[in-house]
C-alpha positions as CSV (number, residue, x, y, z in Angstrom):
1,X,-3.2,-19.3,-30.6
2,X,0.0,-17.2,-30.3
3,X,-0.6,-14.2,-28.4
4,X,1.8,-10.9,-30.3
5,X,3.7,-9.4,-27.3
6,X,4.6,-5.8,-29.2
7,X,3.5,-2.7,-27.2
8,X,0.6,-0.9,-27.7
9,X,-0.3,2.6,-28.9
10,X,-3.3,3.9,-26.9
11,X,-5.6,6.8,-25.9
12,X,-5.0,8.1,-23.0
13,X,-7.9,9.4,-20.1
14,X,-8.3,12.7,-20.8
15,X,-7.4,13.7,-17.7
16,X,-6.3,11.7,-14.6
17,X,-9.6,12.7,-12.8
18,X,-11.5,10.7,-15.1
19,X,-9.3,7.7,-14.8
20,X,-10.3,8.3,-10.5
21,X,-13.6,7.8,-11.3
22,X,-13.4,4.9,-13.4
23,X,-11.4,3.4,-11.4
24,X,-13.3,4.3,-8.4
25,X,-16.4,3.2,-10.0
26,X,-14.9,0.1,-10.7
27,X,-14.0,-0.4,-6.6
28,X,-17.5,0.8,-4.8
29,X,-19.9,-1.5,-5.8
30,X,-22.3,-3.3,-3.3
31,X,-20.1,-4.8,-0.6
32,X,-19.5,-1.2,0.5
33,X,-23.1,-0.3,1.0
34,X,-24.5,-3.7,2.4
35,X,-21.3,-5.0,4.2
36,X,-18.9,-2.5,5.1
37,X,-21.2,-0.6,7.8
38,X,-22.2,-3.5,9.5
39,X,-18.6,-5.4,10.0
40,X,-17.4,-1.4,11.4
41,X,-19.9,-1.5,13.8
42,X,-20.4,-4.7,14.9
43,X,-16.3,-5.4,15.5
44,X,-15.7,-2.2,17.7
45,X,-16.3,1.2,15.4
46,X,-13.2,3.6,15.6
47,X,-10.6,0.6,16.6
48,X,-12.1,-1.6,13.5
49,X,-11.4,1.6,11.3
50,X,-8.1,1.7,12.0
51,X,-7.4,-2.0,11.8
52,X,-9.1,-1.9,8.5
53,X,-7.2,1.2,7.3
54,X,-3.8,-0.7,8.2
55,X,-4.9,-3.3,6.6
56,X,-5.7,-1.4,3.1
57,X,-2.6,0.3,3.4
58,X,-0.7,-2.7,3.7
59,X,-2.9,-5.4,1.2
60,X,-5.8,-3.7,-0.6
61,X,-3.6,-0.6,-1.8
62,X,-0.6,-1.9,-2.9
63,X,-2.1,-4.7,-4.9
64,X,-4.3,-1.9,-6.7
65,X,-0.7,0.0,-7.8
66,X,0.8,-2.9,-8.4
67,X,-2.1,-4.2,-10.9
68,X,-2.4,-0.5,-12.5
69,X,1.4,-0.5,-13.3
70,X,1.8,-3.9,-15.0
71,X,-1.3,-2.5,-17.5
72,X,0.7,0.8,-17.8
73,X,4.0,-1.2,-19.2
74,X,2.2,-4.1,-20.4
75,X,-0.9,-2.7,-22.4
76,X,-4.5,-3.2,-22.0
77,X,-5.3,-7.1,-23.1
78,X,-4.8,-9.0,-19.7
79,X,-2.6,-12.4,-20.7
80,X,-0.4,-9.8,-23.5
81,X,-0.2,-7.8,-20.6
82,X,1.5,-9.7,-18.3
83,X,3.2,-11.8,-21.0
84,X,5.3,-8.6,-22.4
85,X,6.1,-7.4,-18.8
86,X,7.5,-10.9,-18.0
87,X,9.0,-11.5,-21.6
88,X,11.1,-8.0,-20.3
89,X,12.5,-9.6,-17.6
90,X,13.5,-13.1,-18.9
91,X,10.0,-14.6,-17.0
92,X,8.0,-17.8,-17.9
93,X,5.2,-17.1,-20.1
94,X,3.0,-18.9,-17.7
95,X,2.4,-16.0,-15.8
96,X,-0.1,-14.7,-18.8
97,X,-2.1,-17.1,-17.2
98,X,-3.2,-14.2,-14.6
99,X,-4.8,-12.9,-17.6
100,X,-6.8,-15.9,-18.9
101,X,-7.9,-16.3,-14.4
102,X,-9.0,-12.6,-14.4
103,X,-11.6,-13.2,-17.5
104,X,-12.9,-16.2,-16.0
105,X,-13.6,-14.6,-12.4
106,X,-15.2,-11.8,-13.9
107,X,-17.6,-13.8,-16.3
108,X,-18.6,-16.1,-13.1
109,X,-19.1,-12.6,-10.7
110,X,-21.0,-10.9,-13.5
111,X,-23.8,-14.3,-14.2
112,X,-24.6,-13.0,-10.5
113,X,-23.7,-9.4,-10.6
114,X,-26.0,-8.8,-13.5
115,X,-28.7,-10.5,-11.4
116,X,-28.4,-8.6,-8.1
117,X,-27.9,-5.7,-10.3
118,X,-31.0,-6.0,-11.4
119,X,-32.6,-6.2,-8.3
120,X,-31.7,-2.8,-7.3
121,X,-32.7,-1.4,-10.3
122,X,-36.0,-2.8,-9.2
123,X,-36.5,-1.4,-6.1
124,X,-35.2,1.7,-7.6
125,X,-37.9,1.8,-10.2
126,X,-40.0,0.7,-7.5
127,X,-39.4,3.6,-5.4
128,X,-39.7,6.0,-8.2
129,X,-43.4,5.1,-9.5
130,X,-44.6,5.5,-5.6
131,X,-42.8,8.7,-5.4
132,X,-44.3,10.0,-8.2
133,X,-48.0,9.0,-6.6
134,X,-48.6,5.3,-8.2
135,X,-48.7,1.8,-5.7
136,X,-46.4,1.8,-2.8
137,X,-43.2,0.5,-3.0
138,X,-42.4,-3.3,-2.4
139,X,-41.0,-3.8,1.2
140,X,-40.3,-6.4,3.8
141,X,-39.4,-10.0,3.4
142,X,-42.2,-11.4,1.9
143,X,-42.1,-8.7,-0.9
144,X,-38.5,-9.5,-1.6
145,X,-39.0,-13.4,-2.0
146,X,-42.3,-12.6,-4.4
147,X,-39.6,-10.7,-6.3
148,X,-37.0,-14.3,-5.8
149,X,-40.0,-16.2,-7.0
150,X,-41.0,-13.8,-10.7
151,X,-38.4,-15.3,-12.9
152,X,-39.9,-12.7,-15.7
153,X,-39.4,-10.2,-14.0
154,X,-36.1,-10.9,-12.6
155,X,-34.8,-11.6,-16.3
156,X,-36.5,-8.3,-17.9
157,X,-34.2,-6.6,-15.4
158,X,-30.9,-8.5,-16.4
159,X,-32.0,-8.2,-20.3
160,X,-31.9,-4.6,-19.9
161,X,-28.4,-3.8,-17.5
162,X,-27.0,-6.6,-19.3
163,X,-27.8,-4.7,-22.8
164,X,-26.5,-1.2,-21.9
165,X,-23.3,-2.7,-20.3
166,X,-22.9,-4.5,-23.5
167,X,-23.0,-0.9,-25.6
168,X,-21.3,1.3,-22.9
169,X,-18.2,-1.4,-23.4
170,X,-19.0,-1.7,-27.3
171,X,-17.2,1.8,-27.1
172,X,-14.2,0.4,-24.6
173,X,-12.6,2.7,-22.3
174,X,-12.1,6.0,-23.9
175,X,-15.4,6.2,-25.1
176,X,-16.9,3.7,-23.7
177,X,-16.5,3.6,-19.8
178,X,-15.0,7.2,-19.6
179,X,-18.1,9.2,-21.2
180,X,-20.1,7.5,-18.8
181,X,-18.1,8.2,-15.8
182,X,-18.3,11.6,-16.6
183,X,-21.4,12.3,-15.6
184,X,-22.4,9.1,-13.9
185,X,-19.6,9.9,-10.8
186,X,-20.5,13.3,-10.2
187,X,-24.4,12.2,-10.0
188,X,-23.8,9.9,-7.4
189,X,-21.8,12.0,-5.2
190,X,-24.5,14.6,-5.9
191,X,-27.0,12.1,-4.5
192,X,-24.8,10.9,-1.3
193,X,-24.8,14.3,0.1
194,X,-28.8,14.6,-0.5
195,X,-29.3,11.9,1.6
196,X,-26.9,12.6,4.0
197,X,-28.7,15.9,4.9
198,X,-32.0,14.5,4.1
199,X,-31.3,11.6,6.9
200,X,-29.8,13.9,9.5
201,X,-32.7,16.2,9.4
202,X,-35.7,13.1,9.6
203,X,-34.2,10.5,11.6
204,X,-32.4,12.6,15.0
205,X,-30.3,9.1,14.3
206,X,-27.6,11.2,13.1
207,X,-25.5,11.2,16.1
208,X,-26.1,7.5,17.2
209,X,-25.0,6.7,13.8
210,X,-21.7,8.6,14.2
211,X,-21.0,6.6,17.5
212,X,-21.7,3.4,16.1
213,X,-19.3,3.8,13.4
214,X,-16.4,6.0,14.8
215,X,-16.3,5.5,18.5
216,X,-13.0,3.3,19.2
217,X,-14.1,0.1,21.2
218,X,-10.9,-1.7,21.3
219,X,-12.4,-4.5,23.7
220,X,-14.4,-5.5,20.1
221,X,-11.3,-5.9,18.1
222,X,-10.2,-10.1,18.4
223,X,-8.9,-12.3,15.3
224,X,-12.5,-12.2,13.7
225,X,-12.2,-8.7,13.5
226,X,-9.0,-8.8,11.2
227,X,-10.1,-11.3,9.3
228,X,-13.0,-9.4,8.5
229,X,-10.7,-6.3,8.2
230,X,-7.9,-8.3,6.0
231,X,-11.5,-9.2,3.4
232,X,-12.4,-6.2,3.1
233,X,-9.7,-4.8,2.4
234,X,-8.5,-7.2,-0.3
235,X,-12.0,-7.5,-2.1
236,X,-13.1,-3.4,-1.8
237,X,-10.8,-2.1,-4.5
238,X,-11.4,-5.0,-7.4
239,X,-7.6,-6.2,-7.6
240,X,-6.9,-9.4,-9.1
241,X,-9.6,-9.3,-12.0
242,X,-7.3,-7.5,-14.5
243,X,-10.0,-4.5,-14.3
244,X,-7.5,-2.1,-13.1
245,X,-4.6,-3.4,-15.8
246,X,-6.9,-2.3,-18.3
247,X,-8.1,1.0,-16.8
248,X,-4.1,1.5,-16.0
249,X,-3.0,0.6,-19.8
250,X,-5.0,4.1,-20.8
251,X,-2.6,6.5,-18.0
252,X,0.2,8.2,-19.5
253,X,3.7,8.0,-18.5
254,X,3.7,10.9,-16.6
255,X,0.8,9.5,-14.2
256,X,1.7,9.1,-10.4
257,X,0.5,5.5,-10.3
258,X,0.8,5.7,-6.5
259,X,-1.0,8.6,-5.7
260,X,-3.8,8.0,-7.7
261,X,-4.1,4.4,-6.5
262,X,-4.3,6.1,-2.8
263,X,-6.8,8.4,-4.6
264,X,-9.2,5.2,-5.2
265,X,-8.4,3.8,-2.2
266,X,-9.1,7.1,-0.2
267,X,-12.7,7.4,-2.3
268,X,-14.0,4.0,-2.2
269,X,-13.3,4.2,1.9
270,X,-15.2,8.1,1.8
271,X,-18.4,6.5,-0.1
272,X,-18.5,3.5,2.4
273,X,-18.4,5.5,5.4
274,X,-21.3,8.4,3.9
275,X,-23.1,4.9,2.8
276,X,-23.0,4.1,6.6
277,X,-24.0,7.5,7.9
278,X,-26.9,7.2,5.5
279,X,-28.4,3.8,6.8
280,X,-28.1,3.1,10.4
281,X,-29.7,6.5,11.0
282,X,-32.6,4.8,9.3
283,X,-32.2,1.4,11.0
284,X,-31.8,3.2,14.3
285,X,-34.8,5.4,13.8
286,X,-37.2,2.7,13.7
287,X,-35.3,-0.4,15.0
288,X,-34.5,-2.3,12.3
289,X,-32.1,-5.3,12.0
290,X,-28.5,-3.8,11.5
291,X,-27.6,-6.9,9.1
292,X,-25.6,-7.8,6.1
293,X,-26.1,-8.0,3.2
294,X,-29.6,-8.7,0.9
295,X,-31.7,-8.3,4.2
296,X,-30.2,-4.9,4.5
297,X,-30.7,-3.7,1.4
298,X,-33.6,-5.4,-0.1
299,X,-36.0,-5.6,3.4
300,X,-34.5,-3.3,6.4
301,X,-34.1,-0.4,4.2
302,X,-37.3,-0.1,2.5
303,X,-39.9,-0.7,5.8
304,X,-37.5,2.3,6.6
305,X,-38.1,4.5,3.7
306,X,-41.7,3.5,4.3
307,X,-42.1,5.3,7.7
308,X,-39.9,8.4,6.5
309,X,-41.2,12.3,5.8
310,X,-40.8,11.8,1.8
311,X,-39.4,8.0,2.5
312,X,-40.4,7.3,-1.3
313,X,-38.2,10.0,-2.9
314,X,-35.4,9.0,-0.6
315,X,-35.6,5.4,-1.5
316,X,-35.3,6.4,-5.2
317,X,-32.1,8.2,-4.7
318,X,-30.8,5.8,-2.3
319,X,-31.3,2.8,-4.8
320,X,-30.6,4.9,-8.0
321,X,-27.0,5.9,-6.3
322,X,-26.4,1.9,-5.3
323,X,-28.2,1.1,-8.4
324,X,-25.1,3.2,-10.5
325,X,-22.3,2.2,-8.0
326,X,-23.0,-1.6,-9.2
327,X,-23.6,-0.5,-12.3
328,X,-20.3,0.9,-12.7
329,X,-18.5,-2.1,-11.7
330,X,-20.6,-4.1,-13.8
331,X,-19.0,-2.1,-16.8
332,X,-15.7,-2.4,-15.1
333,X,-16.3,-6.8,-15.7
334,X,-17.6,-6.9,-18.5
335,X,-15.2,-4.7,-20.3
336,X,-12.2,-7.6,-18.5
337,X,-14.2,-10.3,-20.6
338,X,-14.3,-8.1,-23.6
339,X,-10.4,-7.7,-23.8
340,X,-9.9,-11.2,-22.9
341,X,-11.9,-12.6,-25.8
342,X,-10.7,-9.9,-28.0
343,X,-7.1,-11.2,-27.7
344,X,-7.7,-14.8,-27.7
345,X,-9.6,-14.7,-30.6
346,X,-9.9,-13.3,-34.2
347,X,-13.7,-11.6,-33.4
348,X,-12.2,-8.0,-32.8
349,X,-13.6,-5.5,-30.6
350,X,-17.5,-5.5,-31.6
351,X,-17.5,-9.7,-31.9
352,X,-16.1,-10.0,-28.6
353,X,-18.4,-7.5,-26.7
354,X,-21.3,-9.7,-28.5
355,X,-19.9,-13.0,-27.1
356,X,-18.9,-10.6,-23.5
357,X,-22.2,-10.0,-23.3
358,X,-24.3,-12.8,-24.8
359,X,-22.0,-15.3,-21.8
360,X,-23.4,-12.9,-19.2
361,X,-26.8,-12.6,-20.0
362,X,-26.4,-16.4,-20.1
363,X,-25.0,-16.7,-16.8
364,X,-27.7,-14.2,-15.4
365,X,-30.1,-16.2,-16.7
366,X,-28.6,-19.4,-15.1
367,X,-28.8,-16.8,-11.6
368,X,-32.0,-15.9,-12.2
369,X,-34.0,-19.3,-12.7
370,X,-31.6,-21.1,-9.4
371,X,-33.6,-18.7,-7.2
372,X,-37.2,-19.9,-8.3
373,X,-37.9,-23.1,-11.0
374,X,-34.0,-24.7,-10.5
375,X,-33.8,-24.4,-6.9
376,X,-34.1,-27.6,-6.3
377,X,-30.5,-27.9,-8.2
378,X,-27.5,-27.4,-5.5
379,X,-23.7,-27.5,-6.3
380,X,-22.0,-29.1,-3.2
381,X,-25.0,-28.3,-1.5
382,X,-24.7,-24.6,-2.3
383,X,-27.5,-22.7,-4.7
384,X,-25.4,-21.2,-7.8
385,X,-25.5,-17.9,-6.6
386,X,-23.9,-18.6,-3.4
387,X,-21.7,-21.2,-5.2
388,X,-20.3,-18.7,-7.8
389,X,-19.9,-16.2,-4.7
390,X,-18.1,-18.3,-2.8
391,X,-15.8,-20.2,-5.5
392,X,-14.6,-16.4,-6.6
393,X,-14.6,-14.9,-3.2
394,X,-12.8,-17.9,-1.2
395,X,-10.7,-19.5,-4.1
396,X,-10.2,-18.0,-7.6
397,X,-9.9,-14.0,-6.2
398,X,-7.0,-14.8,-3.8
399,X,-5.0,-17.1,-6.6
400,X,-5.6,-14.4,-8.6
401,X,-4.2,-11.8,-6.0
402,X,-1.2,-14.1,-4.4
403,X,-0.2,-14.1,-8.2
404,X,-0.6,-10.7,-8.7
405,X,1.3,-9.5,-5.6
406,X,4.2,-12.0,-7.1
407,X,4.7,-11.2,-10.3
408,X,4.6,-7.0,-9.2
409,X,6.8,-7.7,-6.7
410,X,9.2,-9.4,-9.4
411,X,8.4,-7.8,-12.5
412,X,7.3,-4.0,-11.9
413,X,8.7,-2.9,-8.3
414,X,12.5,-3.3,-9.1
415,X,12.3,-1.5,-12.6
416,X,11.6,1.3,-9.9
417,X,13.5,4.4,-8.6
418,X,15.3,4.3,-5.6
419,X,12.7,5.9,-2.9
420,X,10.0,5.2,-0.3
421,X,7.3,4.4,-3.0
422,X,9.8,1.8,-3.8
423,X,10.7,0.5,-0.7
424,X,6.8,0.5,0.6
425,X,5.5,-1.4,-2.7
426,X,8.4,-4.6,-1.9
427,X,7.7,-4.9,1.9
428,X,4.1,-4.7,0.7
429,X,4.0,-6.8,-2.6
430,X,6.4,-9.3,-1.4
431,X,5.8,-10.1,2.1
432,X,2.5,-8.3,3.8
433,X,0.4,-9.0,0.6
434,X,1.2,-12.6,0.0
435,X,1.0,-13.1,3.8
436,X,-2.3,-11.7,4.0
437,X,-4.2,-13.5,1.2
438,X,-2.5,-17.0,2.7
439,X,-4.7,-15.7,5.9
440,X,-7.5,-14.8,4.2
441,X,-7.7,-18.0,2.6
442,X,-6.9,-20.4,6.0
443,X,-9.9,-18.0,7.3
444,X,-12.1,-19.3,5.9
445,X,-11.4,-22.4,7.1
446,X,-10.1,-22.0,10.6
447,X,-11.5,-19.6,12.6
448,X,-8.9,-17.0,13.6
């Protein structure tokens, strides 16, 4: 179907705050709580920090302005978007094909999303009841793979995130995503610094923590090290997905895309590091295994809690804050699908948040039932959890990001003025970005 290319007349945030934590919301999600302290301390601390840092400065950042400006000039429907910006400067209309490659990696990462989502709203609930005096909270590896193994339960929790993400994005972006944010960001942060405090006082971890993370052990750093560096900083701030072109198709004119993409940049960093200084104290305290990942999260962390002065109350604010910094970027996907079937289709707004969410609750289903009665199922030898991780993560992401960079680079950066925001945005866009991702990409393949 024809696709119309005039420019839209929108709402705007109502302020740029809001639009921070949106965005922001959109960028911490899980990888920065069950990933992100264990690659800083495990590839030399302080000298990993500022590799990683370099590395967002040069990939991760740029990418994120570049994404935010073409949904500033091009409006907020991802293939319109990019077909009006390159309609302006005499560009094939293939290029609205970004558009179409966002939608479809955000419907595969939410079928999985939703599902580990709903995990953590789990153990949150879990935590909860025991703190208010019912049974103790489920912990340890065998707990976790009873909770692998309940398929009902599993799918009770995706009905349910899956169902409010649907409404919150049933409302779009002014009303939608932004009314939520409102109180939703300030709530976490209000959280982070209670367990902060509450960990420094209980675990004397505090400082051993500190070391772990910050002190410079340039011996560590070696070509691993960047790789991991050059990942994280490409998939921490949820570039290439067409998230941001939306959330950036609601900022006035006046809005200092550039500043407030370091803004993101700068918080989503903050919450990783205060994520860090809240767990290894704990893993430290009682010698856990400083992994990645589930076995972090869903088993380290909650024989920890266990063994804690008020462990149960600090388990529910740990996994209500991770529970609402993936719930945030759930909101932040499914609102990319909504758009996307919105302008490829004559539904309109409330049809294609149905269909938006109806596919994910589909696809969290799918999830859900690979991990217990279809396990037995493997795609290339991968469960379809892992598989959808790794097609998105390894594959579609940095296509999606290479193109991105491109097009910005050709499209956006040249329209403008004369300056070091300039200047920065082409070395970055045109040479350090695509460079990068080409290295991510052969990464994965050969080690480095």
């Amino acid at each position: 179907m024809s696709i119309a290319t005039s420019t839209p007349t929108l709402p705007h945030w109502s302020s740029r705050l809001m639009f921070i934590f949106a965005a922001s919301g959109s960028a911490v999600g899980l990888g920065n709580i069950w990933k992100f302290p264990y690659i800083v301390g495990e590839n030399g601390g302080g000298a990993f920090v500022l590799l990683y840092l370099a590395c967002l400065i040069g990939l991760g950042v740029p990418l994120l302005i570049g994404e935010i400006m073409i949904g500033r000039k091009g409006g907020e429907y991802p293939a319109r978007a990019f077909l009006r910006t390159a309609k302006e400067k005499a560009m094939s209309s293939a290029w609205g094909g970004l558009g179409a490659l966002g939608a479809l990696i955000a419907l595969l990462i939410l079928a999985f999303y939703s599902v580990v989502s709903g995990w953590v709203g789990i153990y949150a609930v879990d935590f909860g009841i025991a703190a208010l005096g019912g049974d103790a909270a489920r912990s340890g590896a065998d707990a976790f793979g009873a909770m692998l193994a309940d398929p009902v339960l599993q799918l009770i929790a995706v009905t349910i995130i899956t169902i409010t993400a649907g409404i919150v994005v049933y409302f779009d972006v002014t009303r939608g995503v932004q009314s939520v944010m409102r109180y939703v960001a300030p709530l976490f942060a209000v959280l982070l610094i209670v367990m902060l405090v509450l960990v420094a006082a209980n675990t004397g971890e505090f400082g051993a923590a500190l070391a772990y993370m910050f002190a410079p052990d340039f011996s560590a750093l070696s070509p691993a090290a960047f790789g991991e560096a050059l990942g994280h900083a490409f998939f921490t701030l949820s570039v290439g997905m067409c998230g941001m072109l939306i959330y950036g198709a609601y900022l006035d004119d006046g809005a200092n895309v550039p500043r407030l993409g370091f803004a993101v940049a700068a918080i989503d960093t903050a919450i990783a590091f205060a994520a860090a200084l809240i767990i290894f104290p704990i893993v430290f305290a009682f010698d856990l295994e400083a992994s990645a990942g589930p076995g972090l999260l869903f088993i380290a962390l909650p024989q920890g809690f266990g063994l804690l002065p008020s462990g149960n109350w600090l388990g529910f604010a740990f996994f209500t804050a991770t529970f609402l910094a993936a719930f945030s970027s759930l909101i932040a996907l499914l609102i990319i699908a909504r758009h996307w079937i919105d302008e490829v289709t004559p539904l309109g707004g409330a049809g294609a948040t149905l269909i938006a969410t109806a596919l994910t609750w589909l696809g969290g289903m799918a999830v859900t039932l690979s991990l217990n009665a279809w396990d037995h199922i493997t795609i290339l030898g991968l469960g379809l959890l892992d598989f959808l991780d790794e097609t998105t993560s390894a594959w579609l992401l940095p296509a999606s990001g290479l193109g991105m960079a491109i097009f910005a680079s050709r499209a956006i950066v040249p329209g403008l003025g004369d300056g070091p925001v300039k200047t920065y945005l082409t070395i970055c866009l045109r040479y350090v970005a695509p460079l990068g991702i080409v290295i991510l990409v052969v990464s994965k393949f050969v080690d480095i």
